[in-house]
N, C-alpha and C positions, 0 to 999 in steps of 0.2 A: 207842644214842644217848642222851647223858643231856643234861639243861640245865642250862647254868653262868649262877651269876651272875656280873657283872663291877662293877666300882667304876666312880663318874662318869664320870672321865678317859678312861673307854675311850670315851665317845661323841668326844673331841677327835681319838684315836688314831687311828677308823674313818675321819674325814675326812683325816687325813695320809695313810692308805695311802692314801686315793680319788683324791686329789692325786699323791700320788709314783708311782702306778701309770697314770696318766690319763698323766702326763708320760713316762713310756716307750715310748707310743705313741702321743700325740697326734694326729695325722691319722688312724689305723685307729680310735682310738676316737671323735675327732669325727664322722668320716662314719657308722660304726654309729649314732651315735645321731642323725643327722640321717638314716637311715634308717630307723629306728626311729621317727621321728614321718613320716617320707614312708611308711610302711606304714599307719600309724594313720588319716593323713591320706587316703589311698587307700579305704581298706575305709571310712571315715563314710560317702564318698557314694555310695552305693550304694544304690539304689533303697530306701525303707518303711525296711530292717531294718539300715541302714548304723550307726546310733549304737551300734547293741545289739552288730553286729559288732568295732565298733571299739573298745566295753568287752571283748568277748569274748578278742581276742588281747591284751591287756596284759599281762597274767601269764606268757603263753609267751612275749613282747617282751624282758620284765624281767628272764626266765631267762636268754634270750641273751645280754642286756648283764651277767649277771653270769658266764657260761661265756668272753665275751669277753675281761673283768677277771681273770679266773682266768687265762689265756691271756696277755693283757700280761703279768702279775706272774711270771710264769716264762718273762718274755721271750723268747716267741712272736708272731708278728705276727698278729692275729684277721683270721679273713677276715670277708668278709659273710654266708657260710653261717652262721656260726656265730651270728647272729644268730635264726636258725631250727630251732635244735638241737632245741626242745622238740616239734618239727610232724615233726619224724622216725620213722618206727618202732621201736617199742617197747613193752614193757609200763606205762611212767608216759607217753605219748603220750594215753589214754585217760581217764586220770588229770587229767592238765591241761585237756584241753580242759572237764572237768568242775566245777575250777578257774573256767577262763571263765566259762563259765554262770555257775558259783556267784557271781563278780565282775559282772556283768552286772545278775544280780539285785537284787544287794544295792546298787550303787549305784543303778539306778531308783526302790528302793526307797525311799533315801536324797530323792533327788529329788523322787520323791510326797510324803514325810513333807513337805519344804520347800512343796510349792504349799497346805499350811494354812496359812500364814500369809502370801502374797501371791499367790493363786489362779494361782500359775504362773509368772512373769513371773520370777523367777531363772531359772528351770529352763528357758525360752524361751531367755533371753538364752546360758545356759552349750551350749546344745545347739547354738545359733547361729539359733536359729528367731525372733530380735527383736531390734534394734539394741542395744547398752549406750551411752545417752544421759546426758549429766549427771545431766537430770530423774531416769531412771529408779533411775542408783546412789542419788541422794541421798534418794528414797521413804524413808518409814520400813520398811512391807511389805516391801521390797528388801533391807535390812537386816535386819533380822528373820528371814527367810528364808535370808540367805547365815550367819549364826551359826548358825540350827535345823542348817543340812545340815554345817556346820565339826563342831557338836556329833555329830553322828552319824558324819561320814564318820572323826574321828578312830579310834574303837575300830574300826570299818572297815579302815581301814592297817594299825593293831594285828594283825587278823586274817589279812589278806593277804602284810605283810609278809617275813616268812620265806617262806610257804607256796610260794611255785614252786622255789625251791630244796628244800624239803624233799621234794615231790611227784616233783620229777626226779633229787635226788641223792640220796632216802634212802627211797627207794619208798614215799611215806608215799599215801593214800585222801586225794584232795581235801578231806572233814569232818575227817578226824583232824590235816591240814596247818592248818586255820585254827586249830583248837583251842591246837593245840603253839607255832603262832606269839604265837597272840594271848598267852598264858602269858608266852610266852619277853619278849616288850617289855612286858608288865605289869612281872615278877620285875625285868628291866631298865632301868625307865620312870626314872630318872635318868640316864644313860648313854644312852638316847636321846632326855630332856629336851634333854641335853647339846648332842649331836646336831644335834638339830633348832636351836637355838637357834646354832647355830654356822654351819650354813649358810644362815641368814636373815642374820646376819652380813654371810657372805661374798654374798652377795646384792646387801644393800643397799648395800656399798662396792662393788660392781660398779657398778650406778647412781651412784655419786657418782665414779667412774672415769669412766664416758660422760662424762659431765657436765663435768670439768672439762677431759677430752682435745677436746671442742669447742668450752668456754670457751680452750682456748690456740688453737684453731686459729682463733678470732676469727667462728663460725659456730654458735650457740646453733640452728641447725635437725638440724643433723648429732650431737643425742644421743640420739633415737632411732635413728640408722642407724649408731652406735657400739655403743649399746646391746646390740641382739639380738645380732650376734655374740659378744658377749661373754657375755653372759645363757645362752645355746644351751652356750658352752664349759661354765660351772658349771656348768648341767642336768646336760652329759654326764659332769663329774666327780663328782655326785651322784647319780650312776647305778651309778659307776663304785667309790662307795665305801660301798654296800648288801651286796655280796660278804663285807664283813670281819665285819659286823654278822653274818651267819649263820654264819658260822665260829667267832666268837667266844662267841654265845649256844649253839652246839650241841657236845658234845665226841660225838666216833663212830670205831668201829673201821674204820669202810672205811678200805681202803690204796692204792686202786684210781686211774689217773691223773684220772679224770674229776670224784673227789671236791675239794669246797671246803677242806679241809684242804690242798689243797696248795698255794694260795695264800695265800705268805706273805711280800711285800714289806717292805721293810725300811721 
């Protein structure tokens, strides 16, 4: 396995497959990832240790919706299993869940750093354990806090990003997966400037979509209930176009069907 670097443009590219492969199976892929947060959503409430759990399977979540992706794009129709590929038996089974943890940790950790600078009360609100009140966003502390944890959680992603694909498709040690990812979107931090700035884009002309589909329907209440469906679709094509990014940052000789190499949408 070596690492490739790629020119900007490829951050535009990853979002067109995410798009043109999201559109090949639209319903298998919208239900996965509105199961993919009814899993999340499930495992939080669970007695004391539900937040930790519900950090814990992300990584193995993420894998699925990118085995999923790989699956549309070689027009296959993903079942829901496949959404659990990485909780399967196996030798990177052990691997990932170590992953979790390691995800688990490092965002709390994230979260403690933020309660120095408004004794908590981000990390209340983000956990769900305190209303988010006007008053509260517009705190200075509030502020201050939500940038401390942006600052940190960034190189955070950095580190995670690859790493469950590399843990499940390329037998990498949970430590050695965050190492290679975080490298790999460093070496490629234009390209996924790119990226990220493209689907903040596509975002916020999503909201400006609600908005004017309930300005014609003569019912300015109905744009948040235009919204989220439509919000949830991007999500799940930004899910859905993570897949291309590890392919294109990793070149590797597996030839094997389960490998990322063989998703290659047009």
């Amino acid at each position: 396995m070596n690492l490739k670097i790629v020119p900007a443009s490829t951050g535009l590219k990853w979002v067109r497959q995410g798009m043109a492969t999201f559109w090949r199976q639209p319903l298998a892929l919208s239900g996965l990832f509105f199961l993919f947060m009814a899993g999340v959503s499930i495992v939080s409430i669970v007695p004391v240790l539900g937040s930790v759990l519900a950090l814990m399977v992300l990584p193995a979540l993420t894998l699925g919706m990118m085995a999923a992706t790989q699956m549309a794009s070689e027009g296959k129709l993903p079942m829901p299993s496949v959404l659990f590929v990485a909780f399967k038996a196996g030798p990177q089974r052990k691997a990932m869940l170590h992953l979790g943890g390691l995800y688990a940790v490092t965002f709390l950790t994230v979260m403690l750093v933020s309660t120095l600078a408004d004794g908590g009360t981000f990390a209340k609100v983000y956990f769900g354990g305190a209303p988010m009140t006007p008053e509260v966003v517009k705190a200075e502390s509030f502020q201050t806090a939500l940038w401390v944890s942006m600052l940190f959680y960034v190189p955070m992603s950095m580190m995670f990003w690859h790493a469950p694909a590399l843990v499940h498709w390329y037998s990498m040690p949970a430590i050695k997966s965050l190492f290679f990812s975080f490298i790999a979107c460093w070496r490629n931090l234009k390209a996924f400037t790119v990226f990220v700035f493209a689907w903040g884009v596509i975002f916020m002309l999503t909201g400006v979509l609600a908005l004017l589909i309930s300005s014609l329907l003569g019912n300015p209440g109905l744009t948040t209930a235009t919204f989220i469906p439509l919000a949830l679709m991007v999500a799940a094509m930004f899910f859905t176009s993570m897949l291309f990014s590890v392919r294109d940052c990793f070149a590797t000789d597996l030839t094997d069907e389960s490998s990322p190499q063989g998703a290659q949408p047009d």
